[in-house]
C-alpha positions in Angstrom: 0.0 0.0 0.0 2.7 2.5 0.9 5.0 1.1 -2.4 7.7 0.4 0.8 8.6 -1.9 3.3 9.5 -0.1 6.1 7.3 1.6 8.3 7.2 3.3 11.3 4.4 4.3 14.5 4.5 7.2 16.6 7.2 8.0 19.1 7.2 8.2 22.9 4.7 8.1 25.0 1.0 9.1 26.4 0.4 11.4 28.7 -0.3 8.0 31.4 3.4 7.4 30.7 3.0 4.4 28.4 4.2 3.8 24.6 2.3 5.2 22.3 3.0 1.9 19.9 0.1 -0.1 19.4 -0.2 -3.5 21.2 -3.2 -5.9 20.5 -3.3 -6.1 24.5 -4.0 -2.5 25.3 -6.6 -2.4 22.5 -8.4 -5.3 23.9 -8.5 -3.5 27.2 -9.5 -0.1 25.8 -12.5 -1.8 23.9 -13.1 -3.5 26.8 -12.9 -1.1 29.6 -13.1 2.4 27.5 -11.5 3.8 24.9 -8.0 5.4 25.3 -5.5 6.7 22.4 -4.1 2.9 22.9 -7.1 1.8 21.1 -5.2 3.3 17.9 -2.7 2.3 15.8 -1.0 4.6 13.3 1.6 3.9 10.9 3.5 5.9 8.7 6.2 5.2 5.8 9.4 5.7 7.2 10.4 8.3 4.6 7.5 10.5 5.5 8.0 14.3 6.3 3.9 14.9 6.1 2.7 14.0 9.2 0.1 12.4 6.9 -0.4 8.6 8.9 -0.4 5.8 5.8 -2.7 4.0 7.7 -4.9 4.8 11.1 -6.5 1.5 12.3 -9.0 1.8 15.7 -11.3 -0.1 17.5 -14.5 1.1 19.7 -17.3 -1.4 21.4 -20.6 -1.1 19.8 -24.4 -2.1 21.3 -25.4 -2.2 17.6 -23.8 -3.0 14.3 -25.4 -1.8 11.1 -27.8 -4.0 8.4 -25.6 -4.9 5.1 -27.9 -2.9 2.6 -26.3 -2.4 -1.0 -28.9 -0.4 -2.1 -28.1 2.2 0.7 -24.3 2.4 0.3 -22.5 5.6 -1.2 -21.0 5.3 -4.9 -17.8 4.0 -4.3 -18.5 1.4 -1.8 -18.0 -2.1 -1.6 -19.7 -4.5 0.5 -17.8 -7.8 1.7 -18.8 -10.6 3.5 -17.0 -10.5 6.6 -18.7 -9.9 10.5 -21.6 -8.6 10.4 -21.0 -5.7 8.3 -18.0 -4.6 6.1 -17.6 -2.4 3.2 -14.5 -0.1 1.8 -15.0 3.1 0.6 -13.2 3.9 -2.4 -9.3 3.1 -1.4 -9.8 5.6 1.8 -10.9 3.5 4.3 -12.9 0.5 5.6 -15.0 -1.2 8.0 -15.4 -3.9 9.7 -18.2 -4.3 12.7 -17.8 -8.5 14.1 -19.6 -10.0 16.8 -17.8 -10.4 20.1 -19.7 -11.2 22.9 -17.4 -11.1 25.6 -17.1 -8.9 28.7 -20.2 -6.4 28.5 -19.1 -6.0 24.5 -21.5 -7.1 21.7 -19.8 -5.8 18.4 -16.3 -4.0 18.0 -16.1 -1.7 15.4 -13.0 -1.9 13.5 -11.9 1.2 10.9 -9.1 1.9 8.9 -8.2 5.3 7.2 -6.1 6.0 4.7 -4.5 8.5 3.6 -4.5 8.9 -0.2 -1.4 11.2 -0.8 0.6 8.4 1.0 -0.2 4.8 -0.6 0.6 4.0 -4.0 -1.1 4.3 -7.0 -2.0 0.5 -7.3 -3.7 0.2 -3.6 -7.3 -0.6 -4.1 -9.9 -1.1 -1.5 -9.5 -4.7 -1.7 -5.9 -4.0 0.1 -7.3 -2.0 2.7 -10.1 -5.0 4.0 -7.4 -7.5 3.9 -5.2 -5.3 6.4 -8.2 -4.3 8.3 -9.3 -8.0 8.7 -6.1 -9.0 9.3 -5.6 -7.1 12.3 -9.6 -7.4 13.3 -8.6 -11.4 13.0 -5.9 -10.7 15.6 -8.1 -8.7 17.9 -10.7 -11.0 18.2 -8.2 -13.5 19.0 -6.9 -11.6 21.7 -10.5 -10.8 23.4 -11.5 -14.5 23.3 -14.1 -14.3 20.5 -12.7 -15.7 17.0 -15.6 -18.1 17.1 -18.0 -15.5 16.8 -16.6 -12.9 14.4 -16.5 -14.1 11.4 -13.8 -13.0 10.3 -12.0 -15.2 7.4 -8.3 -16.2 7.2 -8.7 -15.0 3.8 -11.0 -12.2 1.8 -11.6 -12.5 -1.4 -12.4 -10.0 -3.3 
C-alpha cells in the first residue's frame, strides 16, 4: 500500500506514561474497559515528512452493528462478507463491525483510514479490508471471540 517496506508508529509516550505503539493487549483493554489513544494504531512510511499517517487502524465497542444494505451504500463502496457488516469506501478507508460477545461488548467496530497522498497508486480497497481483517482477526483472537466474528483467514475480493 505505501510502495515500501519499512514503516514506522508514533514515538514516545501518552500522557499515562505508556508507549504510544500499538499493542493488541492494550486495545483489547480499551474496547473492553473504555476507549483510550491505545485503542489506535497509526503507521507511517518511514520516509514520511507529512505527518500524513499511511494508515490509522481503531477499535471502539458497539451495542449495535449496522444491516448490510447495497442499495443504501454511497457510490464508491464495496460491501464484503465479513462480520456482520463490512464495506471499503473507495481506497480511503474500511470497516469492519464482528460479533464479540465477551465482557459487556457485543460488536467491535473496526476502521481503517487511509490517507490517499501516502499509498501507491495501485492500492485498491481490496488492500485495505485484507489489512483491516487481518488485524480485526488478531483482535478478536486476543478478546477470546474468533468463534463469533466471522472473520475469514482470507477475503476475497
Amino acid at each position: 500500500m505505501g510502495a515500501t517496506d519499512k514503516f514506522k508508529e508514533l514515538p514516545g509516550t501518552n500522557g499515562a506514561g505508556e508507549p504510544n505503539r500499538f499493542s493488541l493487549k492494550r486495545a483489547a483493554t480499551g474496547v473492553t474497559e473504555g476507549p483510550a489513544e491505545q485503542d489506535k494504531c497509526t503507521v507511517f512510511t518511514s520516509t514520511d515528512e507529512s505527518d500524513h499517517p499511511l494508515i490509522e487502524v481503531s477499535f471502539t465497542a458497539e451495542q449495535h452493528a449496522p444491516t448490510p444494505d447495497a442499495s443504501a451504500e454511497p457510490a464508491g463502496s464495496v460491501l464484503y462478507p465479513i462480520g456482520v457488516y463490512a464495506k471499503t469506501n473507495s481506497k480511503n478507508s474500511a470497516t469492519i463491525y464482528f460479533r464479540c460477545p465477551t465482557r459487556g461488548i457485543t460488536y467491535v467496530n473496526a476502521s481503517l483510514y487511509s490517507a490517499p497522498d501516502q499509498t501507491s497508486p495501485k492500492t485498491t480497497g481490496h488492500d485495505l479490508m485484507v489489512v483491516l481483517n487481518s488485524v480485526s482477526r488478531a483482535l478478536a483472537r486476543q478478546l477470546g471471540c474468533t468463534s463469533q466474528a466471522g472473520l475469514p483467514a482470507r477475503v476475497t475480493p
